[in-house]
N, CA, C and O atoms as a GROMACS GRO file, in nm:
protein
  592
    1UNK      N    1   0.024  -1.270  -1.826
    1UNK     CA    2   0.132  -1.178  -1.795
    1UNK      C    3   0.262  -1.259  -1.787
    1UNK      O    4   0.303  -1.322  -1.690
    2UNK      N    5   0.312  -1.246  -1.894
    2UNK     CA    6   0.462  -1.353  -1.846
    2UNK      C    7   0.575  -1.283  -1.829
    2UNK      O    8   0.680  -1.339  -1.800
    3UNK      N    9   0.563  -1.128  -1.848
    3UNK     CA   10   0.698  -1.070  -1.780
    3UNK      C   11   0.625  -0.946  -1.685
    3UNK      O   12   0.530  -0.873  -1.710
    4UNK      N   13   0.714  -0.958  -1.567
    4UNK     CA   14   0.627  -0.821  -1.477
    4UNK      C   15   0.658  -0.712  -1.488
    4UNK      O   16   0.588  -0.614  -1.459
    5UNK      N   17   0.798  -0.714  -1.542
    5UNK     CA   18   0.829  -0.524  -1.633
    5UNK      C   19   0.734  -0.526  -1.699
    5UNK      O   20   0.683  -0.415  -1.685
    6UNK      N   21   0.673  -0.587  -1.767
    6UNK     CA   22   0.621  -0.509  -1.889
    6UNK      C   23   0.436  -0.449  -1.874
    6UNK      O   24   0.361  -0.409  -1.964
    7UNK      N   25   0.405  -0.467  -1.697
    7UNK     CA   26   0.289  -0.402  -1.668
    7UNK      C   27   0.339  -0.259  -1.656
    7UNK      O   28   0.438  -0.187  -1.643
    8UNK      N   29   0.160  -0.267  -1.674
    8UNK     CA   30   0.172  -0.111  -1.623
    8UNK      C   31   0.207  -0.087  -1.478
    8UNK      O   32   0.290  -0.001  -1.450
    9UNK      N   33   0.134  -0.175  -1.364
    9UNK     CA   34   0.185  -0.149  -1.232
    9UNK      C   35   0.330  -0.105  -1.185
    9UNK      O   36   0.365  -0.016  -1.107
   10UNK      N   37   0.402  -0.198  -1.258
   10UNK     CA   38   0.570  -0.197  -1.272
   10UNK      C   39   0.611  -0.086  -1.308
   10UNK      O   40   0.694  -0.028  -1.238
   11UNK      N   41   0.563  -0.029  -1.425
   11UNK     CA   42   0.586   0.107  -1.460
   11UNK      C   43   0.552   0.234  -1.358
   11UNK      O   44   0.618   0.338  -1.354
   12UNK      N   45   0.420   0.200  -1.265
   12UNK     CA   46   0.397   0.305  -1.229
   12UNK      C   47   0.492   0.344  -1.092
   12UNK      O   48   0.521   0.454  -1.045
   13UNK      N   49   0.534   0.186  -1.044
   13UNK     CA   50   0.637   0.167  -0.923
   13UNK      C   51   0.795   0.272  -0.986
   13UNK      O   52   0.855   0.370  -0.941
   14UNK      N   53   0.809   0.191  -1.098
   14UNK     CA   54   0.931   0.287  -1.148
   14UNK      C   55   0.928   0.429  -1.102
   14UNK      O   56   0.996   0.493  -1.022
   15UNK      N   57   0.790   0.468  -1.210
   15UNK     CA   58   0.748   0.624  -1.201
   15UNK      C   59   0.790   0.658  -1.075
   15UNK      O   60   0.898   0.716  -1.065
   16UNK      N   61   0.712   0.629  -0.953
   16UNK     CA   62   0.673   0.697  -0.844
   16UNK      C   63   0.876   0.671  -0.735
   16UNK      O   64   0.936   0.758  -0.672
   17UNK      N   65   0.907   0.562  -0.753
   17UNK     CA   66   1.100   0.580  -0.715
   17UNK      C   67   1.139   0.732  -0.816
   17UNK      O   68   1.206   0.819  -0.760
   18UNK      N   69   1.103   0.749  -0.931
   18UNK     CA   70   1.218   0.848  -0.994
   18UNK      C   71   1.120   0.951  -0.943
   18UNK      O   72   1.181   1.019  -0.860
   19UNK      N   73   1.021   0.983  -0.952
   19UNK     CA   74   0.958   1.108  -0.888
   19UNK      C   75   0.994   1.132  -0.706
   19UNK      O   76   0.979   1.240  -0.649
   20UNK      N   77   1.044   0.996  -0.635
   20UNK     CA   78   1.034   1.039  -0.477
   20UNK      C   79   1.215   1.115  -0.510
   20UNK      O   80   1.256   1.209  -0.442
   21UNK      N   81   1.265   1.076  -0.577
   21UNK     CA   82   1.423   1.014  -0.573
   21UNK      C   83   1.471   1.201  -0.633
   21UNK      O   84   1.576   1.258  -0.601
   22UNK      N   85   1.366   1.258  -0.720
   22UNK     CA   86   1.371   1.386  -0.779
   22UNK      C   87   1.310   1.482  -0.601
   22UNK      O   88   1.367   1.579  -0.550
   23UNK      N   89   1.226   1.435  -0.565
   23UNK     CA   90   1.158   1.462  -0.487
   23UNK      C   91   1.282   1.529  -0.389
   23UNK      O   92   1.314   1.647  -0.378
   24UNK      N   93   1.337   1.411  -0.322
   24UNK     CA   94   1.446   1.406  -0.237
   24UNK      C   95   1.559   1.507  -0.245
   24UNK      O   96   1.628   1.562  -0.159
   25UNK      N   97   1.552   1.515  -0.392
   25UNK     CA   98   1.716   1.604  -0.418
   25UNK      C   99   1.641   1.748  -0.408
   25UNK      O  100   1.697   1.851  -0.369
   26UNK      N  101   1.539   1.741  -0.439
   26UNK     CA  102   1.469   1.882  -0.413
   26UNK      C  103   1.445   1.956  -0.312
   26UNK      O  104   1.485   2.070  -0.287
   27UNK      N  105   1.376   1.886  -0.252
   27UNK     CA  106   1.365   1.981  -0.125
   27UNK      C  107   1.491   1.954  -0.039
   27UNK      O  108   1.502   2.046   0.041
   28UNK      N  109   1.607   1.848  -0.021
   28UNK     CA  110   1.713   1.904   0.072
   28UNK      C  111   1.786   2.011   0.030
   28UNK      O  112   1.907   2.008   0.053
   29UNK      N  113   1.748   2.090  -0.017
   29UNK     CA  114   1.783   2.214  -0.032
   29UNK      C  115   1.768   2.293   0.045
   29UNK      O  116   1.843   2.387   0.072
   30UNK      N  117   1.582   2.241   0.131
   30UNK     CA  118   1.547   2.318   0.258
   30UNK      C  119   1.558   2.198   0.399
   30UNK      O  120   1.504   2.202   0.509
   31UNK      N  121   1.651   2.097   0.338
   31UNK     CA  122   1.687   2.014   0.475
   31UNK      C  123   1.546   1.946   0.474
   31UNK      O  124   1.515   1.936   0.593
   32UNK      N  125   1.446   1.893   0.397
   32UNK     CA  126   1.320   1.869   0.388
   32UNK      C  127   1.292   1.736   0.321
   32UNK      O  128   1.353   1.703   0.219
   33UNK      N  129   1.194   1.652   0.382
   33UNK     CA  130   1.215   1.532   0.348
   33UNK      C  131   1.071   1.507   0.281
   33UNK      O  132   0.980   1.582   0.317
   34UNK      N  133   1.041   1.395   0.176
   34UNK     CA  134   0.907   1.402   0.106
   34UNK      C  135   0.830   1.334   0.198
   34UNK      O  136   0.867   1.235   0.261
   35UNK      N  137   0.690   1.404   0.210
   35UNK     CA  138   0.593   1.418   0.289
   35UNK      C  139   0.599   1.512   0.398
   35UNK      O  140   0.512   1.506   0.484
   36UNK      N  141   0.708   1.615   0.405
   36UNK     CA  142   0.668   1.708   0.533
   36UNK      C  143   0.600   1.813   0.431
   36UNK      O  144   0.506   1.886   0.461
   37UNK      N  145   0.679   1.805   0.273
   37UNK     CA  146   0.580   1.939   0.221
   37UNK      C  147   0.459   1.910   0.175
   37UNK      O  148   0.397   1.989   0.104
   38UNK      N  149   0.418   1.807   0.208
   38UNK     CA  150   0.256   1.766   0.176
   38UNK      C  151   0.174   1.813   0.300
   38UNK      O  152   0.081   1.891   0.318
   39UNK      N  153   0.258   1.723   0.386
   39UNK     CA  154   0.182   1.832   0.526
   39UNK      C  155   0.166   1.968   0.556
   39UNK      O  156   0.071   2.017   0.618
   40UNK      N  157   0.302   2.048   0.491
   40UNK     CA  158   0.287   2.209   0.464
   40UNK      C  159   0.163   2.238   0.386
   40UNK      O  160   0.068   2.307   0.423
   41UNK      N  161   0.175   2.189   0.298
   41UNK     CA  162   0.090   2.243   0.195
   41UNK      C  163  -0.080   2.232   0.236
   41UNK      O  164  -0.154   2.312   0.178
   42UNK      N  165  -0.149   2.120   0.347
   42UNK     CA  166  -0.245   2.108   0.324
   42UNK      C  167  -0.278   2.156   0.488
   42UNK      O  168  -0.392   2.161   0.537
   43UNK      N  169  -0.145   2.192   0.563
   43UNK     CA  170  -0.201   2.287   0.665
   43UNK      C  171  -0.207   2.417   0.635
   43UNK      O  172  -0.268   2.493   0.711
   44UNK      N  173  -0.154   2.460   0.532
   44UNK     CA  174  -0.186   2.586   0.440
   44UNK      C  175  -0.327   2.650   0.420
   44UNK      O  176  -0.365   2.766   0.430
   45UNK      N  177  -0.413   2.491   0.379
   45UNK     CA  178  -0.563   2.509   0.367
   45UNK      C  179  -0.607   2.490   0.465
   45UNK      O  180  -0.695   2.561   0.512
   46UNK      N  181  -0.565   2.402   0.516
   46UNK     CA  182  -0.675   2.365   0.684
   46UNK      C  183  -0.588   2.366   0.803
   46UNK      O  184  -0.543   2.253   0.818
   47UNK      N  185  -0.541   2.454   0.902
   47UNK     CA  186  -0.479   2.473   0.984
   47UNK      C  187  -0.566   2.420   1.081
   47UNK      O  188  -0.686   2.398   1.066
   48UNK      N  189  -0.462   2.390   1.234
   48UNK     CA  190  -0.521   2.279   1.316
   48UNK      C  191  -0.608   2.152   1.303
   48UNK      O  192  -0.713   2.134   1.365
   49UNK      N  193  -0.540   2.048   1.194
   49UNK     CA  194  -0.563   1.918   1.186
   49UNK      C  195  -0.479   1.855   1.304
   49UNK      O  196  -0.367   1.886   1.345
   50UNK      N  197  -0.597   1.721   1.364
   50UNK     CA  198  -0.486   1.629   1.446
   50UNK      C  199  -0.376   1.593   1.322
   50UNK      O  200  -0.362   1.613   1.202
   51UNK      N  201  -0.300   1.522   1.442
   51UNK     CA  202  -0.203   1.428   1.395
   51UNK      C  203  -0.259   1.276   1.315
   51UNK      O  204  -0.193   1.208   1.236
   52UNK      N  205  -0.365   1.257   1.352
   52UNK     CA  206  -0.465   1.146   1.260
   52UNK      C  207  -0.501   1.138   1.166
   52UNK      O  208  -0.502   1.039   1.092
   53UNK      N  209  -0.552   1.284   1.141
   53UNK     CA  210  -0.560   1.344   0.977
   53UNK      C  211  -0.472   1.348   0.889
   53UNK      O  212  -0.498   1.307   0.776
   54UNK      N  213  -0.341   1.400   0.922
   54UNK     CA  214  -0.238   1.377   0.870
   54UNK      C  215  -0.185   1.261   0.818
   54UNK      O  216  -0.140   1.245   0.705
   55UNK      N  217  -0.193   1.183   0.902
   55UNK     CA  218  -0.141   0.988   0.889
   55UNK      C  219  -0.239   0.942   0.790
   55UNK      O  220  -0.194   0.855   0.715
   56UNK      N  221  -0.336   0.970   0.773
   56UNK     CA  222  -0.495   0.918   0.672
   56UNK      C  223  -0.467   1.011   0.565
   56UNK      O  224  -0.494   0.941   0.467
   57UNK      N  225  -0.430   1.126   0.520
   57UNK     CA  226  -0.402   1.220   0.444
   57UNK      C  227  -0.277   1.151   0.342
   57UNK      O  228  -0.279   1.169   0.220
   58UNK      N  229  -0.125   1.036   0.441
   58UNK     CA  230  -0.043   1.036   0.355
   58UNK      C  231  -0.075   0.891   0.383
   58UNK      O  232   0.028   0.824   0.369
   59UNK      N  233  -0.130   0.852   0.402
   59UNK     CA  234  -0.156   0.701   0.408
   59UNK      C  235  -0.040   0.644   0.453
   59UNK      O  236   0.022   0.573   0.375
   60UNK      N  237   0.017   0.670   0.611
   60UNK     CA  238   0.114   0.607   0.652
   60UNK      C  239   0.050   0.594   0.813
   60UNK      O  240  -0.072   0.611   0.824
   61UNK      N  241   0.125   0.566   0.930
   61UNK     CA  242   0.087   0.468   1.039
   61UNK      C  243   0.108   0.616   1.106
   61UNK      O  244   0.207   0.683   1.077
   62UNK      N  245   0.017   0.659   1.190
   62UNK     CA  246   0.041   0.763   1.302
   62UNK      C  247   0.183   0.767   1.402
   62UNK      O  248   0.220   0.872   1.454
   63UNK      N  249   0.244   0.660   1.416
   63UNK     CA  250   0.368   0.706   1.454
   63UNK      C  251   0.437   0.780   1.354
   63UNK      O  252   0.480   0.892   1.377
   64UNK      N  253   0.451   0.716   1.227
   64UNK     CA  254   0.511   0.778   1.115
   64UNK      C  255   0.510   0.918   1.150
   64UNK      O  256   0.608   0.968   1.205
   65UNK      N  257   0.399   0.990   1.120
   65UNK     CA  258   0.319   1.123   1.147
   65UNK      C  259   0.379   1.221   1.258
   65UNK      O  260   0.412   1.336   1.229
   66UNK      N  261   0.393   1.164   1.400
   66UNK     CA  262   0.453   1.211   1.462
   66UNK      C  263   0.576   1.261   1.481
   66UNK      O  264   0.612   1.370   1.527
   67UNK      N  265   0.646   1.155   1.434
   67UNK     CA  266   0.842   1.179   1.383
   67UNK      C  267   0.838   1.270   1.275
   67UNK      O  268   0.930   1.350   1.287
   68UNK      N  269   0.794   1.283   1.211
   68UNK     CA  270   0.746   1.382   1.097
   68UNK      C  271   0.710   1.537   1.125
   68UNK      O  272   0.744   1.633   1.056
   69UNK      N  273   0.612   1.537   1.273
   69UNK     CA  274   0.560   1.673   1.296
   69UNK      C  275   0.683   1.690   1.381
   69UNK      O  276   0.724   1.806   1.372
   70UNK      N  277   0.768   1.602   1.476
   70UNK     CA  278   0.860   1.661   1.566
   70UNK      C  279   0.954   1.735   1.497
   70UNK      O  280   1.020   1.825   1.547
   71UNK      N  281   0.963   1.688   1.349
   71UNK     CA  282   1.133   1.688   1.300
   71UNK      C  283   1.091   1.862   1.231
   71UNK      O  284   1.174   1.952   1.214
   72UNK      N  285   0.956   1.869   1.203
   72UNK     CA  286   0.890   2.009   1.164
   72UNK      C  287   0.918   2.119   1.227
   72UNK      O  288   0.976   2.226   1.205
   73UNK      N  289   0.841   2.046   1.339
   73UNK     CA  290   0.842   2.157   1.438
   73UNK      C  291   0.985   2.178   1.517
   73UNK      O  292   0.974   2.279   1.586
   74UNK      N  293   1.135   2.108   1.533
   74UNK     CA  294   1.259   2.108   1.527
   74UNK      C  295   1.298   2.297   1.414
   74UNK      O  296   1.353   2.405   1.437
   75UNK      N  297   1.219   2.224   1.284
   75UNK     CA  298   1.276   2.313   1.183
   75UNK      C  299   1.152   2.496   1.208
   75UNK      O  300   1.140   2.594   1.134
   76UNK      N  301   1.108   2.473   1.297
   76UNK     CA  302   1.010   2.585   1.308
   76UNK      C  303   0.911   2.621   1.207
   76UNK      O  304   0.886   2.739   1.181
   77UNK      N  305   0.850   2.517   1.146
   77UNK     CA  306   0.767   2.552   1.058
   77UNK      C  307   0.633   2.506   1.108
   77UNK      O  308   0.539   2.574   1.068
   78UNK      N  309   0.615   2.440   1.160
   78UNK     CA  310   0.493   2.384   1.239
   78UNK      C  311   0.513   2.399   1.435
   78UNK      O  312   0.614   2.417   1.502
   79UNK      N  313   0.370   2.384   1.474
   79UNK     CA  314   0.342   2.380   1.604
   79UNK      C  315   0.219   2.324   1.652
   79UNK      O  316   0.112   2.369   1.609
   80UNK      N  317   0.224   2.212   1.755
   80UNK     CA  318   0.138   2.130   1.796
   80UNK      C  319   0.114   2.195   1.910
   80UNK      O  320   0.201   2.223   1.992
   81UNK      N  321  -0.070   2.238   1.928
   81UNK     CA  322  -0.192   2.209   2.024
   81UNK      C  323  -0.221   2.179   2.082
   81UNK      O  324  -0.261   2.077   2.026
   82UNK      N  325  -0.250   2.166   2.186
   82UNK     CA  326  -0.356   2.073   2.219
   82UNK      C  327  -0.503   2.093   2.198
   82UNK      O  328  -0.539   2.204   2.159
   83UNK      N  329  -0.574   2.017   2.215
   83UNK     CA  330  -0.728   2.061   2.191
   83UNK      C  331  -0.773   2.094   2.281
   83UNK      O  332  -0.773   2.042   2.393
   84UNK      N  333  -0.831   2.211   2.235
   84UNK     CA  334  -0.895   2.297   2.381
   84UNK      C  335  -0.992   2.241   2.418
   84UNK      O  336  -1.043   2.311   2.506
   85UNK      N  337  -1.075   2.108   2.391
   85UNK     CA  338  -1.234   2.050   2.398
   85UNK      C  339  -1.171   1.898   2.410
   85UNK      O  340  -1.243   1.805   2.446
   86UNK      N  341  -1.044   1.881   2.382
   86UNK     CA  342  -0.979   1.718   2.434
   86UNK      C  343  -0.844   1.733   2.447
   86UNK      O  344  -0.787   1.721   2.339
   87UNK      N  345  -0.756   1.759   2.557
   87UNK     CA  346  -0.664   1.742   2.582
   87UNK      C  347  -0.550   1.656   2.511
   87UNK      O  348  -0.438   1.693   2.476
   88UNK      N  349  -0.613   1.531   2.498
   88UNK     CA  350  -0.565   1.385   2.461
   88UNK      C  351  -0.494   1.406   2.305
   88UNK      O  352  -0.395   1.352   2.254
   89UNK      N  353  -0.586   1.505   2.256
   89UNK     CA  354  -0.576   1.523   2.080
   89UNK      C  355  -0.489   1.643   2.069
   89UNK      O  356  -0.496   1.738   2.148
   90UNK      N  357  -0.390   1.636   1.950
   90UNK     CA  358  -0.299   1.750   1.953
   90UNK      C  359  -0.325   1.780   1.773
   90UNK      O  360  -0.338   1.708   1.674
   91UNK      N  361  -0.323   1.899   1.795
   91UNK     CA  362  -0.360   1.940   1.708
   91UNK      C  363  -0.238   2.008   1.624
   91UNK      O  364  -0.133   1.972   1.678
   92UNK      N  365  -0.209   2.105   1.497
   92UNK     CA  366  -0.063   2.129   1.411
   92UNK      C  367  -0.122   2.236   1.318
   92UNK      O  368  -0.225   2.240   1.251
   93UNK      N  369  -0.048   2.298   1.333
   93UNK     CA  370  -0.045   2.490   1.301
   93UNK      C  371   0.057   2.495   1.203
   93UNK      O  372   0.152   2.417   1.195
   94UNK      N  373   0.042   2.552   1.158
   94UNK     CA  374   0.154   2.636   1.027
   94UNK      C  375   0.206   2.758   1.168
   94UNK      O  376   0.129   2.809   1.248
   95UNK      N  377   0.389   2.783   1.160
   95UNK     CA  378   0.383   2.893   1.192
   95UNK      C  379   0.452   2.968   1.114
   95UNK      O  380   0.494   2.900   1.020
   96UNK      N  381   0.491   3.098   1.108
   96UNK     CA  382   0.540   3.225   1.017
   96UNK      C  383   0.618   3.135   0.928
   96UNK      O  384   0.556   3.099   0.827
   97UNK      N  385   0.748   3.087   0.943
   97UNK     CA  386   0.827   3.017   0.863
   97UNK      C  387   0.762   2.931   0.739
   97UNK      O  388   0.781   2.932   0.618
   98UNK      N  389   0.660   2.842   0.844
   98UNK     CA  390   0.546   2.711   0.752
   98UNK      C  391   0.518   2.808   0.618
   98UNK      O  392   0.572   2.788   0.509
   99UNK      N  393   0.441   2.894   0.642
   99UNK     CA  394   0.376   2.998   0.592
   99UNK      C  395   0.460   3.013   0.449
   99UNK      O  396   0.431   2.979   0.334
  100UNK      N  397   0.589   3.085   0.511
  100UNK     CA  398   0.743   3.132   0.425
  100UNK      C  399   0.750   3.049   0.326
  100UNK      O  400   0.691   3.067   0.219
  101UNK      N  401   0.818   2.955   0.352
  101UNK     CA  402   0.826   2.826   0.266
  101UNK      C  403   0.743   2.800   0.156
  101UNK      O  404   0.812   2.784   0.056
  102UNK      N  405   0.600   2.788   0.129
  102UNK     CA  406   0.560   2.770   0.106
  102UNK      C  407   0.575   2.815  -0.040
  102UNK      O  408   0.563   2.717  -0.115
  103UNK      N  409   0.605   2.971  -0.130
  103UNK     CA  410   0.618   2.957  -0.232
  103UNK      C  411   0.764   2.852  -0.298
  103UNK      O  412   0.776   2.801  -0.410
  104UNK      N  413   0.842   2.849  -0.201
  104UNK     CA  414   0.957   2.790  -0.271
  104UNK      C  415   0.901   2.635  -0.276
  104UNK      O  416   0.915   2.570  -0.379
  105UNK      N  417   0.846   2.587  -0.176
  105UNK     CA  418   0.760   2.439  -0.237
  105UNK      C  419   0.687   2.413  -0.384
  105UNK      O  420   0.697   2.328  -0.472
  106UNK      N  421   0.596   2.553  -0.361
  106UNK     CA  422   0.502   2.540  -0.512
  106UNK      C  423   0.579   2.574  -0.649
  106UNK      O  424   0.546   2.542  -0.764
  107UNK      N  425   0.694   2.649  -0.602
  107UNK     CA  426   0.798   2.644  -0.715
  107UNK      C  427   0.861   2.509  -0.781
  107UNK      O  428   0.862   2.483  -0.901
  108UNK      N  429   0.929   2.402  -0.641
  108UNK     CA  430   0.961   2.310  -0.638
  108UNK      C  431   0.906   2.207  -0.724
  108UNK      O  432   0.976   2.146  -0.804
  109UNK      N  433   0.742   2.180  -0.703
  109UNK     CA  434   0.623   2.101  -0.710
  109UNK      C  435   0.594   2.166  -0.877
  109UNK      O  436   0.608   2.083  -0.967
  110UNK      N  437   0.564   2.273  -0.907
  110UNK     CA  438   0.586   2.301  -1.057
  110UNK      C  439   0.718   2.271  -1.142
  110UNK      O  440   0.707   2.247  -1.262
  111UNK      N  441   0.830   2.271  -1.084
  111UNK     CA  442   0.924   2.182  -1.189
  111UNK      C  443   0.945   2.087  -1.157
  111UNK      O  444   1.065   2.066  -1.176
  112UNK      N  445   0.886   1.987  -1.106
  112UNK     CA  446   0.876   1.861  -1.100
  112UNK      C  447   0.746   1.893  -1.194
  112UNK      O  448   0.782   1.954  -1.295
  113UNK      N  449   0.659   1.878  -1.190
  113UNK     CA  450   0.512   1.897  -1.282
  113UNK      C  451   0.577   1.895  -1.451
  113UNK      O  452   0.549   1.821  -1.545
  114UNK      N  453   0.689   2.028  -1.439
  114UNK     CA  454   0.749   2.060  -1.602
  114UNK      C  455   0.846   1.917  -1.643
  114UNK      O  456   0.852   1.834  -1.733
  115UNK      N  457   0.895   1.940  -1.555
  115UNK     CA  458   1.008   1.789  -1.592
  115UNK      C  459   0.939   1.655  -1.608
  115UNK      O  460   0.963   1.597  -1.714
  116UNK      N  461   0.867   1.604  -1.533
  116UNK     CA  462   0.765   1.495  -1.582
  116UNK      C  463   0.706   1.474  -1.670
  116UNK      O  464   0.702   1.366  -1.730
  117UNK      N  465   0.620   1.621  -1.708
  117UNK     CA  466   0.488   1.610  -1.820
  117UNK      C  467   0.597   1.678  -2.002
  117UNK      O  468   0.527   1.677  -2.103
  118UNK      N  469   0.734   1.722  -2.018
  118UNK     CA  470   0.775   1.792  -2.046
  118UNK      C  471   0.762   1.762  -2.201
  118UNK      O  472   0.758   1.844  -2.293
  119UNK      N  473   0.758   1.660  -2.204
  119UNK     CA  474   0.727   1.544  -2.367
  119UNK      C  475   0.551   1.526  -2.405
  119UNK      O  476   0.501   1.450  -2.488
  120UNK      N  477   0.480   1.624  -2.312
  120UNK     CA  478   0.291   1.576  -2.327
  120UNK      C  479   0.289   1.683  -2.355
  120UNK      O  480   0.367   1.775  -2.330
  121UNK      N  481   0.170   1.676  -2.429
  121UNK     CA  482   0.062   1.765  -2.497
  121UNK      C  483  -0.026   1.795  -2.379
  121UNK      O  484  -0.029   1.716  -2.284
  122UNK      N  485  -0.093   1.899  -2.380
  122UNK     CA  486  -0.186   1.936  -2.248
  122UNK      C  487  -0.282   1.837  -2.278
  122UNK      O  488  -0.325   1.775  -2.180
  123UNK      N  489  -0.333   1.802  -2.408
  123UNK     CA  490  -0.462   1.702  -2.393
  123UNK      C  491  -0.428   1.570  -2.344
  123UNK      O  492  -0.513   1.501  -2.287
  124UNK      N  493  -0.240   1.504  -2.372
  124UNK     CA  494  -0.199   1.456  -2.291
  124UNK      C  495  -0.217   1.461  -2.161
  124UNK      O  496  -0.316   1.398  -2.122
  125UNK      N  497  -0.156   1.514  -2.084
  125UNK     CA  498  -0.169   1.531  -1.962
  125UNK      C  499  -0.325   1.520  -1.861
  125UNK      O  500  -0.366   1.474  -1.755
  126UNK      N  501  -0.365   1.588  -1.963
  126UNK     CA  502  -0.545   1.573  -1.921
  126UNK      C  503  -0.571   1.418  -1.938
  126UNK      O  504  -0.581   1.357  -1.832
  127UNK      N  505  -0.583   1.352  -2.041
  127UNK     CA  506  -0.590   1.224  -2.050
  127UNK      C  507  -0.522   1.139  -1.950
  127UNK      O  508  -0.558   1.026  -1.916
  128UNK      N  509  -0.415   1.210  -1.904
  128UNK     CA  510  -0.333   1.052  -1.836
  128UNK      C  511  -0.399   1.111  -1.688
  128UNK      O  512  -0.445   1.022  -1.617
  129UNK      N  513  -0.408   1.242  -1.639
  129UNK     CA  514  -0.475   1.238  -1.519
  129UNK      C  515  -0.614   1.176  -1.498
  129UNK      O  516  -0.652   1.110  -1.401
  130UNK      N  517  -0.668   1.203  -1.586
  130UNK     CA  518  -0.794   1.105  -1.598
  130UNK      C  519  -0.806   0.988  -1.593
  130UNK      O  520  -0.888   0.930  -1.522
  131UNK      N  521  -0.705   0.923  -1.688
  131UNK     CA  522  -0.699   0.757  -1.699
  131UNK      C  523  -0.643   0.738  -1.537
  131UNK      O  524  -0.701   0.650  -1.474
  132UNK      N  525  -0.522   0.823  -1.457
  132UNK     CA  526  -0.467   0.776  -1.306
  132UNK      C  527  -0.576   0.826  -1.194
  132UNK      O  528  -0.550   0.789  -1.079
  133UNK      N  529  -0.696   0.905  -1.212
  133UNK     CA  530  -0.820   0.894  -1.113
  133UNK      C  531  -0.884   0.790  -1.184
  133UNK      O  532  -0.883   0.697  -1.102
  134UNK      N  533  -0.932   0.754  -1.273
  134UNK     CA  534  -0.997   0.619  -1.291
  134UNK      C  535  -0.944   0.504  -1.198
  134UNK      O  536  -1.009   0.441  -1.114
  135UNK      N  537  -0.820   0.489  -1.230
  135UNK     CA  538  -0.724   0.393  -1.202
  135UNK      C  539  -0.743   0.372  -1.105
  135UNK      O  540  -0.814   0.272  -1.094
  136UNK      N  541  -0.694   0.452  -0.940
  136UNK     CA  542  -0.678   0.480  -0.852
  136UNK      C  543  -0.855   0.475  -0.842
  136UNK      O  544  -0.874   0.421  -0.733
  137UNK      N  545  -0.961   0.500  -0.890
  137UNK     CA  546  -1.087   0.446  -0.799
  137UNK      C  547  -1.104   0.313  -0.819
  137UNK      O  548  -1.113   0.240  -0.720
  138UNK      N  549  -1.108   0.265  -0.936
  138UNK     CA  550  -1.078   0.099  -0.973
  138UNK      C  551  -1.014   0.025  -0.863
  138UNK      O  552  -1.073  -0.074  -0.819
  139UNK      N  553  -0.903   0.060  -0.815
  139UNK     CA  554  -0.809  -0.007  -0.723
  139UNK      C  555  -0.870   0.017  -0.578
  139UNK      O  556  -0.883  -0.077  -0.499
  140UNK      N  557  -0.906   0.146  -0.545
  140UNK     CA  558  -0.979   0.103  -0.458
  140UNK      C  559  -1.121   0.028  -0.399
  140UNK      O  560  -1.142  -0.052  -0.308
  141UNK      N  561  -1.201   0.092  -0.494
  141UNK     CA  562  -1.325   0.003  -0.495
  141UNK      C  563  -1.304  -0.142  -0.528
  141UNK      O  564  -1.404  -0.210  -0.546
  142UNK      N  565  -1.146  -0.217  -0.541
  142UNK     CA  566  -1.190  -0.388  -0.573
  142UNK      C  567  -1.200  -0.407  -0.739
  142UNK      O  568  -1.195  -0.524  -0.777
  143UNK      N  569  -1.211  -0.331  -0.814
  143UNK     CA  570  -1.197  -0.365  -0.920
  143UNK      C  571  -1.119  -0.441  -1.052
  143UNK      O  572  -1.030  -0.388  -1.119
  144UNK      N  573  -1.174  -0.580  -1.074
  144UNK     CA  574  -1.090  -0.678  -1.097
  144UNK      C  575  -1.001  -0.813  -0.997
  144UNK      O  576  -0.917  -0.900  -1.023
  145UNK      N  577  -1.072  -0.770  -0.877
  145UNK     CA  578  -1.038  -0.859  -0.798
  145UNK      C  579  -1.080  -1.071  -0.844
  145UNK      O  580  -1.031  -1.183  -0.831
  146UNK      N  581  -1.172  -1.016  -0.886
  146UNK     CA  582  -1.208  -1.180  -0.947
  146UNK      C  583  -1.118  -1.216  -1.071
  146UNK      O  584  -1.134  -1.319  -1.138
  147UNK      N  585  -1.021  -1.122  -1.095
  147UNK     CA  586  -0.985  -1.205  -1.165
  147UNK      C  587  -0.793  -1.204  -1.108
  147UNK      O  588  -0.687  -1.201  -1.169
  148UNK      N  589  -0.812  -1.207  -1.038
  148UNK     CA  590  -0.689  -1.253  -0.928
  148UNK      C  591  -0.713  -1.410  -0.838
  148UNK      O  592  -0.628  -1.449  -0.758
   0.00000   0.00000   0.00000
């Protein structure tokens, strides 16, 4: 490897700055910062997750998580629990608003989807999601580590 632009890793770092950076201009529209609509979206499916789940969900540090649910629940879209079977554990609700929001996210999240993929072929797109779950199990399971 004698230049580090010219990996793929490098590329995918690029990728993922112009996708947060699109990300960003997007949702402050709803005053919304990237990763609270990930948390919308997947208390959508599973209402009353701790705050632990969440932090393991975006792969960031549980304080993170917390400044995150306060600044939510500030904007009335979320509301923290406690656990009725552990005090200690607080748990995070979608409320009416959370709820609201929610198509203008999946609107959001589809033109980002169009603007990204906008130059691929669907068998494209199928292919490169495939080749980035390969990828992404490779990297985690250790794969290629011997030759580092």
């Amino acid at each position: 490897m004698d230049c580090i632009q010219d990996t793929l890793s490098y590329a995918l770092i690029k990728l993922g700055k112009a996708h947060r950076a699109r990300a960003e201009q997007l949702l402050s529209q709803f005053e919304m910062y990237p990763g609270q609509d990930q948390i919308l979206f997947r208390l959508a499916h599973e209402e009353g997750l701790p705050q632990s789940a969440l932090a393991e969900m975006l792969c960031v540090e549980p304080p993170t998580v917390t400044k995150m649910v306060q600044r939510m629940e500030k904007r009335g879209w979320i509301e923290r629990r406690s656990d009725p079977n552990d005090a200690r554990l607080s748990r995070v609700y979608l409320t009416d608003a959370g709820r609201d929001i929610q198509a203008d996210l999946h609107r959001i999240w589809a033109e980002m989807e169009a603007a990204m993929t906008a130059s691929l072929t669907e068998a494209e797109r199928a292919l490169l999601r495939r080749l980035f779950e390969q990828m992404q199990a490779d990297v985690s399971a250790g794969v290629g580590e011997e030759a580092v």
